[in-house]
MIBA-590195 format. One line per 2 residues: number of its first residue (from 0); their letters; for each residue x, y, z of N, C-alpha, C, CB. Coordinates in steps of 0.2 Angstrom, whole numbers. Glycine has a CB too. Example, Ala and Ser with C-alpha at 12.3 -4.5 7.8 and 13.67 -1.06 7.14 Angstrom:
2
0) AS) 66:-28:39:62:-22:39:66:-16:39:57:-22:45 | 64:-11:35:68:-5:36:64:0:39:70:-3:29 $
This chain:
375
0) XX) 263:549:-261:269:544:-261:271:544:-254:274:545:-266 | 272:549:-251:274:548:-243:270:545:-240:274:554:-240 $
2) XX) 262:548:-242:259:546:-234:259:537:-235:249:549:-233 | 260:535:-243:259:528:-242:263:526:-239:258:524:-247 $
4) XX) 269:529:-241:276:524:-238:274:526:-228:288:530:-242 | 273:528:-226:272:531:-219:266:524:-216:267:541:-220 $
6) XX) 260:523:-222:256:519:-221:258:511:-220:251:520:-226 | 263:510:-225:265:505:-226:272:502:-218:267:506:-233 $
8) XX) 274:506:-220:280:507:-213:275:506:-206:283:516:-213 | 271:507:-208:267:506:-200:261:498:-199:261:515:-199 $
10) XX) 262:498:-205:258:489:-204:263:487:-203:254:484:-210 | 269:486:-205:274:482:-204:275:481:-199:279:482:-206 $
12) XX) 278:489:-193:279:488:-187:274:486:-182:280:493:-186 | 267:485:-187:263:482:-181:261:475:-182:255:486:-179 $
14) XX) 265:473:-187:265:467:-189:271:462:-185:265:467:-196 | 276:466:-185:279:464:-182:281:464:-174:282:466:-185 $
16) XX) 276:469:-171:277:469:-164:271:463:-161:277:477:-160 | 265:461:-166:263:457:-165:264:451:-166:259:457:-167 $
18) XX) 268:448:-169:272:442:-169:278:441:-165:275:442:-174 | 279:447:-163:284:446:-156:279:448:-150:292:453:-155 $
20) XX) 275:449:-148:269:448:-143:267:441:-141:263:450:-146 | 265:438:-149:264:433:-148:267:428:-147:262:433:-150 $
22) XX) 274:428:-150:280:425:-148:281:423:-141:285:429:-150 | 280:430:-138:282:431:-130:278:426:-127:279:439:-127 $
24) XX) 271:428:-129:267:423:-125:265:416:-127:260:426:-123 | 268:414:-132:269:408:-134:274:405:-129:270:408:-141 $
26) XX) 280:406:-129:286:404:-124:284:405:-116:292:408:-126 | 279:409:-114:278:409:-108:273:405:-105:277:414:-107 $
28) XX) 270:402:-112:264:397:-109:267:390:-110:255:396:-114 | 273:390:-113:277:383:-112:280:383:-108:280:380:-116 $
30) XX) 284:388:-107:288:389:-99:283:388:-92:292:399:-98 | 276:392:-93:270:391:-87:270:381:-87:259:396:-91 $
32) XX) 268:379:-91:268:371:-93:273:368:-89:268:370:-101 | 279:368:-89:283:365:-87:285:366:-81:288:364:-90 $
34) XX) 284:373:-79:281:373:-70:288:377:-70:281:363:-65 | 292:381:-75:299:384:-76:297:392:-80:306:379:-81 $
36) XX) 292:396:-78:290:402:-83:292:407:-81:284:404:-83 | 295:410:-83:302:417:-82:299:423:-84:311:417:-86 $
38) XX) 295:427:-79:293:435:-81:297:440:-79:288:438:-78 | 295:444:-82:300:452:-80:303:453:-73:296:459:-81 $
40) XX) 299:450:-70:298:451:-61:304:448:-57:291:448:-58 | 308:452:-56:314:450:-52:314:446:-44:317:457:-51 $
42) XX) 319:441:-45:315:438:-40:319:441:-30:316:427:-43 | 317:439:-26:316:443:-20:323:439:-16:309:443:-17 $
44) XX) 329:442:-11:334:436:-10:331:431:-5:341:439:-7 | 332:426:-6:329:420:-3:337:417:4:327:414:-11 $
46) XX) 334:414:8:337:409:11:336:402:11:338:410:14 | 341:397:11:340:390:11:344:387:19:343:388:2 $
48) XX) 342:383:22:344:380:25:349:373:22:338:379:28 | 353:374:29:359:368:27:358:363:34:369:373:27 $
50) XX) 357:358:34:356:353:28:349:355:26:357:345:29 | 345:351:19:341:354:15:337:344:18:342:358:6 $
52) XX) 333:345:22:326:338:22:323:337:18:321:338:27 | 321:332:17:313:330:16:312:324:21:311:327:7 $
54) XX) 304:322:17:302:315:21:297:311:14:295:317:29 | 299:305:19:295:300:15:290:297:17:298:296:13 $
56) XX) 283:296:13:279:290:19:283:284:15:267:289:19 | 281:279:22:286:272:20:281:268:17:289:267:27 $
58) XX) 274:270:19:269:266:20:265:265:11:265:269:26 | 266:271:12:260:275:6:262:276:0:257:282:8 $
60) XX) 269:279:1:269:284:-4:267:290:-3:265:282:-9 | 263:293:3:259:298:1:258:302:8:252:296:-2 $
62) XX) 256:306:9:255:310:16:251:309:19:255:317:17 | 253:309:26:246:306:31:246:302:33:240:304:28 $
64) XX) 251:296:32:252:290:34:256:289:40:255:287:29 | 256:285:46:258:285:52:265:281:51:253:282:58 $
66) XX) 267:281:46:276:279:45:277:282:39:278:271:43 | 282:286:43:287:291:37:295:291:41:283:300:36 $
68) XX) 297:291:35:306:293:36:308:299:33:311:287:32 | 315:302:38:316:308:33:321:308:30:315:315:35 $
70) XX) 327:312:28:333:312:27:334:319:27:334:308:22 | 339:320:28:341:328:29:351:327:24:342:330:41 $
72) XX) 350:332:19:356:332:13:360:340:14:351:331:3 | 368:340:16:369:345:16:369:349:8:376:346:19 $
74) XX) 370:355:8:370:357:3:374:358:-1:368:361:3 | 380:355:0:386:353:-3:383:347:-8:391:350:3 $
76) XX) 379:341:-7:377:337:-11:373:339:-17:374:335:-8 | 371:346:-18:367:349:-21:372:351:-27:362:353:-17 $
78) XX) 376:355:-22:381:361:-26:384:354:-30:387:369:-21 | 385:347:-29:388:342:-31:385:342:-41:386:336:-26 $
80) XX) 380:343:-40:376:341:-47:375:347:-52:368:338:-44 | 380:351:-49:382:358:-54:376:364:-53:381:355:-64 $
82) XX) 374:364:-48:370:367:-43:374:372:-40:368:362:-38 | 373:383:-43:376:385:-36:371:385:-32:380:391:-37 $
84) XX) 374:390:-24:368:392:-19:364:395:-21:370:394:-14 | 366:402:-27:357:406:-32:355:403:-34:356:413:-38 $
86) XX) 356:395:-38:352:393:-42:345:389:-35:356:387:-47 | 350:387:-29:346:381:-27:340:387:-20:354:373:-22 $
88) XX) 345:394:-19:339:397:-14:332:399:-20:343:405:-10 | 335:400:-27:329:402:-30:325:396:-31:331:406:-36 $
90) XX) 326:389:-32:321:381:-30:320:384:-26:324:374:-30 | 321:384:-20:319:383:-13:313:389:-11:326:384:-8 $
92) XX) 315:392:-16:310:400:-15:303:399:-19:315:408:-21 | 306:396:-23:301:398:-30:297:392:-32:306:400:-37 $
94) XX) 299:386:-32:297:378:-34:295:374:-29:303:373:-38 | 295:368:-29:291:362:-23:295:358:-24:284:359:-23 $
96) XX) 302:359:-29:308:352:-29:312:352:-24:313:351:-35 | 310:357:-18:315:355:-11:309:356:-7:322:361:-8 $
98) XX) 305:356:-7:299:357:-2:299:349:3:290:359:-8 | 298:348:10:299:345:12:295:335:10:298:349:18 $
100) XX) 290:338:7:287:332:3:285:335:-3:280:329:6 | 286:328:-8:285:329:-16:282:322:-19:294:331:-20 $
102) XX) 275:325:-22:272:318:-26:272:317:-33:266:317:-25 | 280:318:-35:284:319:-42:279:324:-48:284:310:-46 $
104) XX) 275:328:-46:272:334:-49:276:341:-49:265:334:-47 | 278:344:-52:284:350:-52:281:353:-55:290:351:-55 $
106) XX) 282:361:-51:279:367:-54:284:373:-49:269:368:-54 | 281:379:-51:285:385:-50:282:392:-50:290:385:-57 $
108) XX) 282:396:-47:280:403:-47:284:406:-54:281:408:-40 | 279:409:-57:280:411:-62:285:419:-61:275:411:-65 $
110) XX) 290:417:-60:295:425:-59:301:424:-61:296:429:-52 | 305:430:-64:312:428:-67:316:425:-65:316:432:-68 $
112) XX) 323:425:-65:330:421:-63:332:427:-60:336:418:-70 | 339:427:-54:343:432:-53:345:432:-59:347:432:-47 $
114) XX) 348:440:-62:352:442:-67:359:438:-68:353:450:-66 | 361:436:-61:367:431:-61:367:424:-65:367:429:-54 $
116) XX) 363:420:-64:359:413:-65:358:415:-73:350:410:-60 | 363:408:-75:361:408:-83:356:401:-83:368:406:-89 $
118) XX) 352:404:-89:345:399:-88:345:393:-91:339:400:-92 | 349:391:-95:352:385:-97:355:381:-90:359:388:-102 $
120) XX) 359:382:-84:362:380:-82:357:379:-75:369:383:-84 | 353:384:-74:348:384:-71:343:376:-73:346:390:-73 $
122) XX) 340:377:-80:336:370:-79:337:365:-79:332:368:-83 | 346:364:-82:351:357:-81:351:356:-72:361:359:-85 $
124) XX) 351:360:-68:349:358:-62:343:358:-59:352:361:-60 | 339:361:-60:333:361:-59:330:352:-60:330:367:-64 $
126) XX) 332:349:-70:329:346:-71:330:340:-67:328:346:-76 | 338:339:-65:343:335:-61:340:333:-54:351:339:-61 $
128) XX) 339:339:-51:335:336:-44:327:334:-45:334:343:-38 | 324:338:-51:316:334:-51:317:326:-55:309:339:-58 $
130) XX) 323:323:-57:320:318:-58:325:312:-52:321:318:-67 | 328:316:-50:331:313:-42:324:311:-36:337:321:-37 $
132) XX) 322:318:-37:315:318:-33:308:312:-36:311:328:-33 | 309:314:-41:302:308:-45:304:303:-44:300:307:-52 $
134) XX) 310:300:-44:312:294:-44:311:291:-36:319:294:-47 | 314:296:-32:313:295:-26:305:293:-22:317:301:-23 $
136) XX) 298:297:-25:293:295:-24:291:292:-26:291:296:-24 | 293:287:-32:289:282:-34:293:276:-31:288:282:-42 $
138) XX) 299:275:-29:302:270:-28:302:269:-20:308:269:-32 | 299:276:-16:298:274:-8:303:273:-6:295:267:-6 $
140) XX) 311:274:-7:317:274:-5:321:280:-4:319:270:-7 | 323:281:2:329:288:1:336:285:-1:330:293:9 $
142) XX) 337:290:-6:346:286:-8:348:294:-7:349:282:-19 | 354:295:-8:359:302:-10:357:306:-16:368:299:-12 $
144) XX) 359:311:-17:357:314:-21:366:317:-23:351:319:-18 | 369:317:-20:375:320:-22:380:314:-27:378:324:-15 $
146) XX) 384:317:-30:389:313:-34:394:313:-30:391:316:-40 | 393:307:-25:395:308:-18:404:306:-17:389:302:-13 $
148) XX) 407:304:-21:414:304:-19:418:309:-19:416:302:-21 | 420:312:-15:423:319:-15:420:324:-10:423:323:-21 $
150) XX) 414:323:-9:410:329:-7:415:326:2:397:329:-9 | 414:336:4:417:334:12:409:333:17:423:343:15 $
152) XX) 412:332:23:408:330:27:410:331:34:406:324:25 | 404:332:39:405:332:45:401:332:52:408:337:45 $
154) XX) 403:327:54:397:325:57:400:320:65:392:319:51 | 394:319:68:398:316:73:395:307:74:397:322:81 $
156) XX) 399:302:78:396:298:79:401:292:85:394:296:71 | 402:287:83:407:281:88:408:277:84:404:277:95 $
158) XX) 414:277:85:417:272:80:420:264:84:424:277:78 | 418:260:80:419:252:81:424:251:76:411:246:80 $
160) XX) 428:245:79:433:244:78:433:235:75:437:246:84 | 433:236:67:431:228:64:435:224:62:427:226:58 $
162) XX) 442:227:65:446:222:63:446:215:65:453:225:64 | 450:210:61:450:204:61:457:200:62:448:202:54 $
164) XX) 462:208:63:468:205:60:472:210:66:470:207:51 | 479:212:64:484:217:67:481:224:66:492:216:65 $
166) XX) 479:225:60:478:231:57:472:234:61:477:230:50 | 471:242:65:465:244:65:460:244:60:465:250:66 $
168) XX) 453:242:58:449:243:54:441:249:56:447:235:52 | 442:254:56:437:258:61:429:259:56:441:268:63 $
170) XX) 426:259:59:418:260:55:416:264:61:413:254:53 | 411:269:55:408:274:60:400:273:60:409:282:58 $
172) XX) 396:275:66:387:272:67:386:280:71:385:263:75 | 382:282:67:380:287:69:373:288:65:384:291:68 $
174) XX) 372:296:72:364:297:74:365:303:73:361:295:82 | 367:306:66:369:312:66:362:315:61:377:313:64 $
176) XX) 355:319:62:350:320:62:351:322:52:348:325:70 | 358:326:52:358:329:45:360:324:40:364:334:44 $
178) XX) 362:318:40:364:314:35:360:308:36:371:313:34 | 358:306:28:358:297:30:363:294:24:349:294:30 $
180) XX) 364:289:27:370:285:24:367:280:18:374:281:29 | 370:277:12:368:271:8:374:268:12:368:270:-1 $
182) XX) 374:263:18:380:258:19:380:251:19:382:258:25 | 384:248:22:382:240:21:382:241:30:390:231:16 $
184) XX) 381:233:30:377:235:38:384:233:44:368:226:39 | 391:234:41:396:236:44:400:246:44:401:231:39 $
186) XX) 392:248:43:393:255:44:396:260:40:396:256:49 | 400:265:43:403:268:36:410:268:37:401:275:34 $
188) XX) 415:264:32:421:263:33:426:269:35:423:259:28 | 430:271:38:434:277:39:442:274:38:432:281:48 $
190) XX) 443:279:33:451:278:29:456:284:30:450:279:21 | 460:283:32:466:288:31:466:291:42:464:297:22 $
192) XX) 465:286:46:467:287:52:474:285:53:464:285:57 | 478:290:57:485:287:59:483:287:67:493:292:57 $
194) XX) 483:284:71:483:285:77:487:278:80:476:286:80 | 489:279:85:494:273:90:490:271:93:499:275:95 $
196) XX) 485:274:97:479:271:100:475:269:100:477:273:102 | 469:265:105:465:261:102:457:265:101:465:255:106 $
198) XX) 454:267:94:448:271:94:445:266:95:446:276:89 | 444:262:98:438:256:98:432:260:102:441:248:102 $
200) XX) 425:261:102:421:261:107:420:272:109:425:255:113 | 425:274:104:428:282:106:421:285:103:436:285:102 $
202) XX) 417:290:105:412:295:103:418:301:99:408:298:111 | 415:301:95:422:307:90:417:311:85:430:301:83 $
204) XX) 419:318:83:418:324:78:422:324:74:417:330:81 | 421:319:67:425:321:61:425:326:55:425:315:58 $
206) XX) 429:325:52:427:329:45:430:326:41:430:337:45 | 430:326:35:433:320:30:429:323:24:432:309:31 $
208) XX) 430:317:18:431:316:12:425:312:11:436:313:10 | 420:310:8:416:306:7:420:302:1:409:309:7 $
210) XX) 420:293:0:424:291:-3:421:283:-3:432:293:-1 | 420:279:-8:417:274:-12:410:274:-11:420:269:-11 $
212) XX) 409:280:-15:401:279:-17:398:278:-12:398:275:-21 | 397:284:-5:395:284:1:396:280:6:391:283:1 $
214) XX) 400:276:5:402:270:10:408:270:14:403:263:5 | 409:276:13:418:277:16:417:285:17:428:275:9 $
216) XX) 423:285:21:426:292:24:431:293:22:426:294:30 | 434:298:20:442:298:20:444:302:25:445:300:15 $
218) XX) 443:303:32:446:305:39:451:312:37:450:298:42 | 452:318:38:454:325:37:456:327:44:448:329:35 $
220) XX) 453:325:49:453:328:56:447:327:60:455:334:56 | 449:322:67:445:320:71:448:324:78:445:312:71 $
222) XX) 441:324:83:440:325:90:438:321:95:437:330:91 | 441:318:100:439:312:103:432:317:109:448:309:107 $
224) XX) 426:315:109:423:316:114:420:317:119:422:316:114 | 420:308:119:418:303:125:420:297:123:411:302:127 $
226) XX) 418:291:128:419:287:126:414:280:128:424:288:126 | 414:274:126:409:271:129:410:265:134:406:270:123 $
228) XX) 415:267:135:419:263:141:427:265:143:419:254:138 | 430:265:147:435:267:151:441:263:146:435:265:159 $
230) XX) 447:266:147:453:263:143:455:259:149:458:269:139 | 456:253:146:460:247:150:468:248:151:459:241:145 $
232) XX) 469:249:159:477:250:160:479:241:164:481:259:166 | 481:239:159:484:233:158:490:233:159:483:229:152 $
234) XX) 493:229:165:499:228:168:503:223:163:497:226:176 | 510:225:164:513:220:156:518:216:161:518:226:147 $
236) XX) 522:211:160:518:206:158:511:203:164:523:201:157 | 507:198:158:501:197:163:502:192:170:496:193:159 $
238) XX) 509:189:169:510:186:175:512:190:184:516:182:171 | 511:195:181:514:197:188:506:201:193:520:205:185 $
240) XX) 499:196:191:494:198:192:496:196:201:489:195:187 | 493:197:207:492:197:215:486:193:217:492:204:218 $
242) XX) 481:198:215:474:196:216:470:195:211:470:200:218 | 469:189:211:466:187:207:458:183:209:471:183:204 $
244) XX) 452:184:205:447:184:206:443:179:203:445:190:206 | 441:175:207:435:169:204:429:170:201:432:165:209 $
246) XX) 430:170:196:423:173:195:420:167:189:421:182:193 | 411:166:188:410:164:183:407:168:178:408:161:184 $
248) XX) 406:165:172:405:168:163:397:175:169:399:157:152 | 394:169:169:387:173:171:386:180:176:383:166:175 $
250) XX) 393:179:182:394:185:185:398:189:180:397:185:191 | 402:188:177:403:192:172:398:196:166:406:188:169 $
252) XX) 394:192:164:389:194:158:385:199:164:383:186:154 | 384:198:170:377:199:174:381:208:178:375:190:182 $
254) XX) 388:208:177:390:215:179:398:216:176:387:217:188 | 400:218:170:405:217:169:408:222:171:405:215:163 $
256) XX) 404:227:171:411:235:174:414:230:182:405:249:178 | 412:228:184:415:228:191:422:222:192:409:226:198 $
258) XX) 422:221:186:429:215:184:431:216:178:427:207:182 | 431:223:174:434:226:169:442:230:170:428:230:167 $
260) XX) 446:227:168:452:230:170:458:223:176:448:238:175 | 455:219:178:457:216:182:458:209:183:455:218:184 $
262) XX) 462:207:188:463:198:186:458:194:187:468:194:189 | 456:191:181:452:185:183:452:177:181:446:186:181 $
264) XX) 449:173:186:450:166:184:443:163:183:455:162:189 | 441:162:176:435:156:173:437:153:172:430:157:168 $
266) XX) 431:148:171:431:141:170:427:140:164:429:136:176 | 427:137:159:422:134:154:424:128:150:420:139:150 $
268) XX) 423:129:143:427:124:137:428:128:131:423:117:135 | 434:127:131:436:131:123:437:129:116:443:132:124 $
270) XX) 437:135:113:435:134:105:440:138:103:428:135:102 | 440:138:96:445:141:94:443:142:86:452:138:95 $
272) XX) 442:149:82:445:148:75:449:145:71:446:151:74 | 446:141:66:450:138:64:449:137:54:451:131:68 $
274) XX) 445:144:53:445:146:46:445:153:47:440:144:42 | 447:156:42:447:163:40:438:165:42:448:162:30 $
276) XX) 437:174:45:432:174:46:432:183:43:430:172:53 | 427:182:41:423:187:35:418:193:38:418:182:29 $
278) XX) 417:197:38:413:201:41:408:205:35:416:206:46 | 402:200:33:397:201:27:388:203:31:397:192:22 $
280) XX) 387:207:25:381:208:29:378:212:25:381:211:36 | 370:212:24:366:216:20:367:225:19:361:214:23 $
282) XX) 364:226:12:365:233:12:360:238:17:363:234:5 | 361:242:20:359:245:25:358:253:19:364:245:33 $
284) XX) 352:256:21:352:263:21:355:268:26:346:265:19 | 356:266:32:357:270:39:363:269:42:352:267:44 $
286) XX) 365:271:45:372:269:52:367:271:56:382:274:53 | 362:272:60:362:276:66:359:268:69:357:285:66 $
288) XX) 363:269:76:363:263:82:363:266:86:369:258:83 | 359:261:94:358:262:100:363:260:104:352:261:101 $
290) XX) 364:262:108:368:258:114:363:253:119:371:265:120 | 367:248:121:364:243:127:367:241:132:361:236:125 $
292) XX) 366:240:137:372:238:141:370:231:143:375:244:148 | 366:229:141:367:220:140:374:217:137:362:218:134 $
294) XX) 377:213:141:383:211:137:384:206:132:387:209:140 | 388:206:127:387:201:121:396:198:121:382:205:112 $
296) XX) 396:191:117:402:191:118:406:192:109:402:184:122 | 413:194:114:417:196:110:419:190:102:421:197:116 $
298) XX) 416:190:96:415:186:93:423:187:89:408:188:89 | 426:193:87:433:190:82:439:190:86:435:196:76 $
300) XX) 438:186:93:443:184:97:447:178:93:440:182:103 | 451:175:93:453:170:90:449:165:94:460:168:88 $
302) XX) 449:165:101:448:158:105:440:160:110:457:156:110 | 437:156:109:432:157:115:430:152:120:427:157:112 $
304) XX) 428:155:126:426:150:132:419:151:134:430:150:139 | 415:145:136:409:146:135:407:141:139:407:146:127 $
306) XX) 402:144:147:397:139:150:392:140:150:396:138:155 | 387:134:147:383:134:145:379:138:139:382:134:149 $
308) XX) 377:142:141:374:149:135:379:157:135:362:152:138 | 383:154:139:386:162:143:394:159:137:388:162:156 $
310) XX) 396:165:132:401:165:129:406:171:131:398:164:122 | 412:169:131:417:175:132:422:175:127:420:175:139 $
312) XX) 426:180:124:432:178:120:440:180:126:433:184:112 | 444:174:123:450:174:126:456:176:120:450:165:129 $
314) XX) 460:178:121:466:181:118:472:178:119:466:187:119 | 477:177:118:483:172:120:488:177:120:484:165:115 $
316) XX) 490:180:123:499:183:122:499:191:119:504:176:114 | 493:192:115:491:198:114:485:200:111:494:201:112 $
318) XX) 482:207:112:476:211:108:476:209:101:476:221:108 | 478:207:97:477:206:92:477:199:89:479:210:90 $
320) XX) 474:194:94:476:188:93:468:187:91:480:182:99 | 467:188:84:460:191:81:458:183:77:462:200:74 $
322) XX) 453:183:75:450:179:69:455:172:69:450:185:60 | 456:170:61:460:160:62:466:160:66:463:155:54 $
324) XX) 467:157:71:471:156:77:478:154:73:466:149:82 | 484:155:73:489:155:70:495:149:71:491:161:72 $
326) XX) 491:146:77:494:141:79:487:137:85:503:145:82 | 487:131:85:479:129:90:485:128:93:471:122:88 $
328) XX) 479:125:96:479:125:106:479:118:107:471:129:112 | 483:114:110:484:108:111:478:106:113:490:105:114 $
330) XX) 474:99:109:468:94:110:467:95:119:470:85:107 | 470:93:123:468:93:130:466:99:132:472:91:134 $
332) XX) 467:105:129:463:111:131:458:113:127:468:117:132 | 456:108:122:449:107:118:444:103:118:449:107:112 $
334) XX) 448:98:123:443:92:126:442:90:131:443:86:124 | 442:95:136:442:97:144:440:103:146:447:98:147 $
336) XX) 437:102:152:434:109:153:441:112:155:427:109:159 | 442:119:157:449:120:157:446:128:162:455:122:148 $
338) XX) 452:131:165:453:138:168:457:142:167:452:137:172 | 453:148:165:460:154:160:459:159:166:457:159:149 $
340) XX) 467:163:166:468:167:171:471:172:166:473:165:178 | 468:178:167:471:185:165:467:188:168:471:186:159 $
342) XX) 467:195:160:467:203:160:458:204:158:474:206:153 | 452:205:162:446:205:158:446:212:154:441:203:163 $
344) XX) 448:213:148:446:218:145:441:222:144:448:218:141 | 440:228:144:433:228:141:433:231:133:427:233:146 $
346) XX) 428:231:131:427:231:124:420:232:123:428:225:121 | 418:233:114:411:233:112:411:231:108:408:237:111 $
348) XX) 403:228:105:403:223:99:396:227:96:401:213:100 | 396:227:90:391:228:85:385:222:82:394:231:81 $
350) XX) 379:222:86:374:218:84:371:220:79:371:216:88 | 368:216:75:363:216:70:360:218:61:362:220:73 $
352) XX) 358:219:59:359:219:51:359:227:50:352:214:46 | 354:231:50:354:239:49:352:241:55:349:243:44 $
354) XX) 349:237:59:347:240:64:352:240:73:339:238:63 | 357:244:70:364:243:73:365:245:80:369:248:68 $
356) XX) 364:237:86:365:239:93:372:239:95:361:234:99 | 375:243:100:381:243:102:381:241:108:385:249:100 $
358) XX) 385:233:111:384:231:117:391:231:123:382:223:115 | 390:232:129:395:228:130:398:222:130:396:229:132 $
360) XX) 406:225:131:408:216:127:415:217:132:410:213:115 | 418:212:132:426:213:134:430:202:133:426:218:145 $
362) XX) 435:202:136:438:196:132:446:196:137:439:199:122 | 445:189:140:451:189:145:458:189:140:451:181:150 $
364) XX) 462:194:141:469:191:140:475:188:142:471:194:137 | 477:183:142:479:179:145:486:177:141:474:174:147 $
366) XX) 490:172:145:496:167:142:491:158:139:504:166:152 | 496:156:138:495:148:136:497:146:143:502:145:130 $
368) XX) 501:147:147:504:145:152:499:143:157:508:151:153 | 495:151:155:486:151:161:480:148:161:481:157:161 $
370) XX) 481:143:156:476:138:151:478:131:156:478:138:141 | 473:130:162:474:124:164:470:119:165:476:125:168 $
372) XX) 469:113:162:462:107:164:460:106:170:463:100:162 | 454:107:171:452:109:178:453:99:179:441:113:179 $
374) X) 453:99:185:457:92:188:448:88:191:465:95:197 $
């Protein structure tokens, strides 16, 4: 009776460690399958790079192609989507869903989790970037990856100044190598500056808030760098100008630093806003812009003078005599050619839809008084 019970006792236990054998390697050929297969084998400490790149061919779809784009995502974006940094160095270690190119196929070396990383919370992230990444190769477009409101940020770029009105309106254009932006093609809007001064045209190193769904900053603290043209010391009032200088639109356009800052007297024919103006413009993936020193003219001036193809803006009484004109300008200084004496500012303008040039510009400011019909 013993030895049976002894006999029996021992099919069971081998009945049973076969069934957990097989168990084992049942679950490990579905874990091998999905490209997520966890063996005993502890995995080794990894590093990840901040920001984390890839690239895209523009062309193809596919590698090889002589047009590609990349994008580069801090790792903040990542840790956005419930991602810590052992979940995302062990991807980076272990998988091809951060690898620099991906052609929506996922897989994985087959070796454990750190003892830290719960696996549950592991493939909710894991699965969260492969189907960010698949989506991204089939549709040929880089977007964001992070749940992008809130996430901080820091980067450097020059900030243009879009207001229309009294109010500063700052946007930033930048060529900063780590980020790329979903923006509209008025850059990325920057919220919560207090400053007296004017950041028009300033090179600056922010840090902020990333805030309406990639399209904003919420400004934290800035550093002024450079800048892209000299600050204007404008003598108050404009009447007390001495020398004053003849010049026309075309020597103007043709070298503007050498009459920037100083009195001048053109001649052309004037216009004026006389509706509300809007600053609309296609979706852009990018901010990043070039500088030109070609000069363009000053477009949200309220008033413009213009010879021939050469256009300049004119300002009346002050810097913010911006967009529809508050009060026009009596008919004889709209149906005559006329001559404005002032202050030639300088300034910059932003051309173009995404592919964002930054020109110079500048814009006489002057009295009513200085507005006279050439005889």
């Amino acid at each position: 009776m013993k030895t049976r019970t002894l006999v029996v006792i021992g099919i069971i236990t081998t009945i049973v460690i076969s069934i957990t054998s097989i168990s084992i390697v049942f679950n490990q050929e579905i874990k091998l399958t999905t490209g997520i297969m966890i063996s005993d084998k502890k995995p080794e400490p990894s590093y990840i790079p901040d920001p984390i790149c890839i690239v895209l061919d523009k062309a193809t779809g596919s590698i090889g192609s002589a047009v590609t784009t990349d994008a580069c995502y801090p790792v903040s974006d990542f840790e956005s989507l419930g991602c810590d940094r052992m979940m995302l160095e062990h991807i980076y270690k272990y998988t091809n869903l951060l690898d620099e190119y991906f052609d929506g196929n996922y897989y994985g070396d087959a070796i454990g989790l750190p003892d830290e990383v719960s696996e549950e919370k592991y493939e909710k992230c894991a699965n969260t970037i492969y189907k960010k990444r698949k989506h991204i190769s089939e549709s040929r477009e880089i977007e964001s990856f992070s749940i992008v409101e809130g996430t901080k940020i820091q980067l450097e770029g020059v900030i243009v100044d879009m207001r229309l009105g009294s109010a500063h309106q700052y946007s930033l254009f930048t060529n900063d190598p780590r980020y790329t932006f979903s923006t509209g093609s008025n850059g990325i809007n920057l919220l919560g500056i207090h400053n007296e001064g004017d950041l028009n045209g300033k090179i600056v190193n922010l840090s902020g808030i990333r805030t309406q769904r990639d399209l904003g900053i919420y400004v934290e603290d800035f550093v002024v760098i450079d800048s892209l043209f000299s600050v204007p010391k404008i003598p108050n009032p404009v009447l007390t100008a001495k020398d004053i200088l003849d010049v026309s639109l075309e020597e103007l356009y043709e070298n503007p630093d050498q009459y920037y800052n100083r009195f001048v007297r053109v001649a052309g024919e004037l216009s004026e806003h006389e509706r509300e103006m809007l600053y609309a413009g296609v979706g852009c993936k990018t901010a990043k812009y070039v500088t030109s020193n070609e000069f363009a003219s000053d477009g949200p001036s309220s008033r413009h003078l213009q010879d021939d193809d050469k256009v300049i803006g004119v300002r009346i009484g002050t810097h913010d005599d911006l967009g529809k004109v508050k009060k026009l300008l009596p008919d004889e200084l709209k149906t005559n050619r006329v001559t404005v004496m002032g202050v030639f500012v300088p300034s910059i303008v932003e051309r173009g839809g995404c592919d964002h040039v930054i020109h110079k510009s500048g814009y006489v400011l002057t009295k009513l008084d200085d507005i006279e019909v050439v005889e």
